[in-house]
Phi, psi and omega in degrees: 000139192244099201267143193304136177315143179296119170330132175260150167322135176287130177292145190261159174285162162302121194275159173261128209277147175358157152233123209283306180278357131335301189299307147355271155338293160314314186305308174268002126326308200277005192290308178258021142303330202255004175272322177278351183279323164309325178279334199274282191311310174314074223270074173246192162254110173276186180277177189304330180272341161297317185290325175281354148342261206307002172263031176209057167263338154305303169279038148274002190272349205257325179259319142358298197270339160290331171291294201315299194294324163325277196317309147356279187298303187302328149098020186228103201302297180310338167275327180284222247329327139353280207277333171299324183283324193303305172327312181295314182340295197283326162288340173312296194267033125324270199254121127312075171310322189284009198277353185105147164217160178285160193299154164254107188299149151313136178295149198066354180293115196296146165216189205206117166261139175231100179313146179216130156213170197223154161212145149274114176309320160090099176025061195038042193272327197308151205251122198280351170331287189325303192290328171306326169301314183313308180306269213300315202283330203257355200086358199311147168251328206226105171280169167214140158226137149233153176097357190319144168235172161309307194294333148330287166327289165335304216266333168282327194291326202288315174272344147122012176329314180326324181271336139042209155251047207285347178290160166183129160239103209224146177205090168314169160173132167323323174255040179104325183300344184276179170187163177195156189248128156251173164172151175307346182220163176351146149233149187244097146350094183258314174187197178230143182273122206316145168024086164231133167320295176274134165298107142246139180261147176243125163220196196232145184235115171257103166317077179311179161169165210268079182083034180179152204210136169251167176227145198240116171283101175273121173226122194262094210260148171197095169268165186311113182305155169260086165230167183050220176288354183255025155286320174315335194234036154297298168301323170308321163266009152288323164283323143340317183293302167321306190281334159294318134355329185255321161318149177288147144158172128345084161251153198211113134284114202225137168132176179282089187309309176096033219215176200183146181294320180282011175274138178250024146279345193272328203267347177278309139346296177292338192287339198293127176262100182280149179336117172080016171207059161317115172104026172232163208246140173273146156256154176254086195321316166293307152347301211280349200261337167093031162284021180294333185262351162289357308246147161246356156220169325260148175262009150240173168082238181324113168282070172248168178290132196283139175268173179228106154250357179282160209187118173246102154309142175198147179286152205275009157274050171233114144282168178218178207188158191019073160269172192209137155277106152258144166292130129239113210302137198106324189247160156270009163276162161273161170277156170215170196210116205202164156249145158229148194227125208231176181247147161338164159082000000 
């Protein structure tokens, strides 16, 4: 009797070994993600091309995900972990748990709602049909133009903004410097913030609402862009913004900051603790709304990958509810939109 041979072991396949130029590859991919996750991490005054660097820093998350797949394939466990931490990095200051959020007002706490939208006209080019649409089909009560001119104004009166918005505080102007407010209920002139290039205006807005009324500090922002020798005073007006900010009441910073959540001048702003609410954060109503992803410039011109500086700021008893980006045909900005829900007083 012949007994059957013992089964031999199933051979395992060959594993395949590391690919050195895959690994290689990732590497140099992953090289100016990690230059910029530095520049990004640091809070210093870097110099200008760093700075104008980092406002296109959400889309450094695209070659971040191509070094992680580079790294896969090459199969060299220290470049995936590598290129896997660059990758968490860039989504960390993606979607921001740290960005501020609004306060959750006490039940019963009166309040008041208000439509807001702001746009740069881009030296009033922007057509005002559209915007006089914008107002009407969305409801807007309290409009911002930067960049305002005459020929705008005119051009807006025309298209029947008047009819509206009949409120208005305006100071046109050709070179850019100019900026105005409309809105549906009174507006009061409070000042302007101090040796700024571009006109902000600060004003007071009295809120109506069914048996209560808010009154809202509107600062209608537009800094100085960080190009050439005028950085120093992008930064100076960005710290302005901060300071006003920081007075007591209800405030809504609104307009083209010239900023990015990855600039930590833009992010030293929000850190601004306004009067009687210490350890609290202003918030960005597009941040909190998951507008990281909306760009609002530019949308003409310049074939760049698109940003977001336009901004609607607020101090953090305000909420807020449907923001949304619109193209407006003319300008290179979006338009930007929101409700705010302000508490009484």
């Amino acid at each position: 009797m012949t007994l059957p041979a013992p089964a031999l072991p199933a051979s395992r396949p060959p594993r395949r070994p590391a690919s050195t130029a895959w690994s290689v590859l990732a590497i140099v991919v992953s090289l100016p993600v990690a230059a910029v996750s530095i520049f990004r991490a640091v809070p210093i005054e870097w110099p200008l091309l760093v700075v104008q660097l980092l406002s296109f820093t959400p889309w450094v998350v695209l070659p971040a995900a191509l070094a992680l797949v580079l790294a896969v394939v090459g199969r060299r466990l220290w470049v995936i972990i590598t290129t896997t931490a660059l990758l968490a990095l860039q989504l960390l200051w993606l979607f921001p748990p740290d960005a501020g959020n609004a306060e959750t007002l006490h039940e019963g706490t009166a309040t008041v709602s208000l439509k807001v939208m702001s746009l740069n006209s881009e030296y009033g080019e922007a057509d005002a049909g559209t915007i006089v649409q914008l107002v009407r089909d969305h409801g807007i009560q309290l409009l911002t133009l930067q960049e305002h001119t005459q020929r705008l104004e005119d051009a807006l009166s025309a298209a029947g903004m008047d009819d509206v918005l009949p409120n208005r505080l305006s100071h046109p102007n050709d070179d850019a410097s100019g900026g105005a407010v409309y809105s549906v209920f009174p507006l009061e002139a409070v000042g302007l913030l101090p040796d700024t290039p571009f006109r902000m205006d600060v004003t007071r807005v009295l809120v109506p609402g069914s048996g209560a009324a808010a009154t809202l500090n509107l600062t209608n922002v537009h800094a100085l862009p960080p190009v050439d020798d005028r950085i120093g005073q992008w930064r100076s007006d960005l710290e302005k913004v901060a300071r006003q900010a920081s007075r007591p009441g209800h405030h809504l910073l609104v307009g083209d900051f010239n900023a990015t959540f990855d600039h930590h001048e833009f992010r030293a702003v929000l850190d601004t603790a306004p009067a009687g609410q210490d350890g609290t954060k202003l918030v960005d109503v597009g941040i909190a709304s998951g507008g990281r992803l909306s760009p609002t410039w530019p949308m003409e011109g310049l074939p760049l990958p698109g940003i977001v500086i336009d901004h609607m700021v607020t101090t953090p008893r305000i909420n807020s509810s449907g923001y949304a980006v619109h193209k407006v045909p003319g300008t290179d900005h979006a338009a930007i939109m929101a409700t705010l829900v302000i508490p009484a007083g």
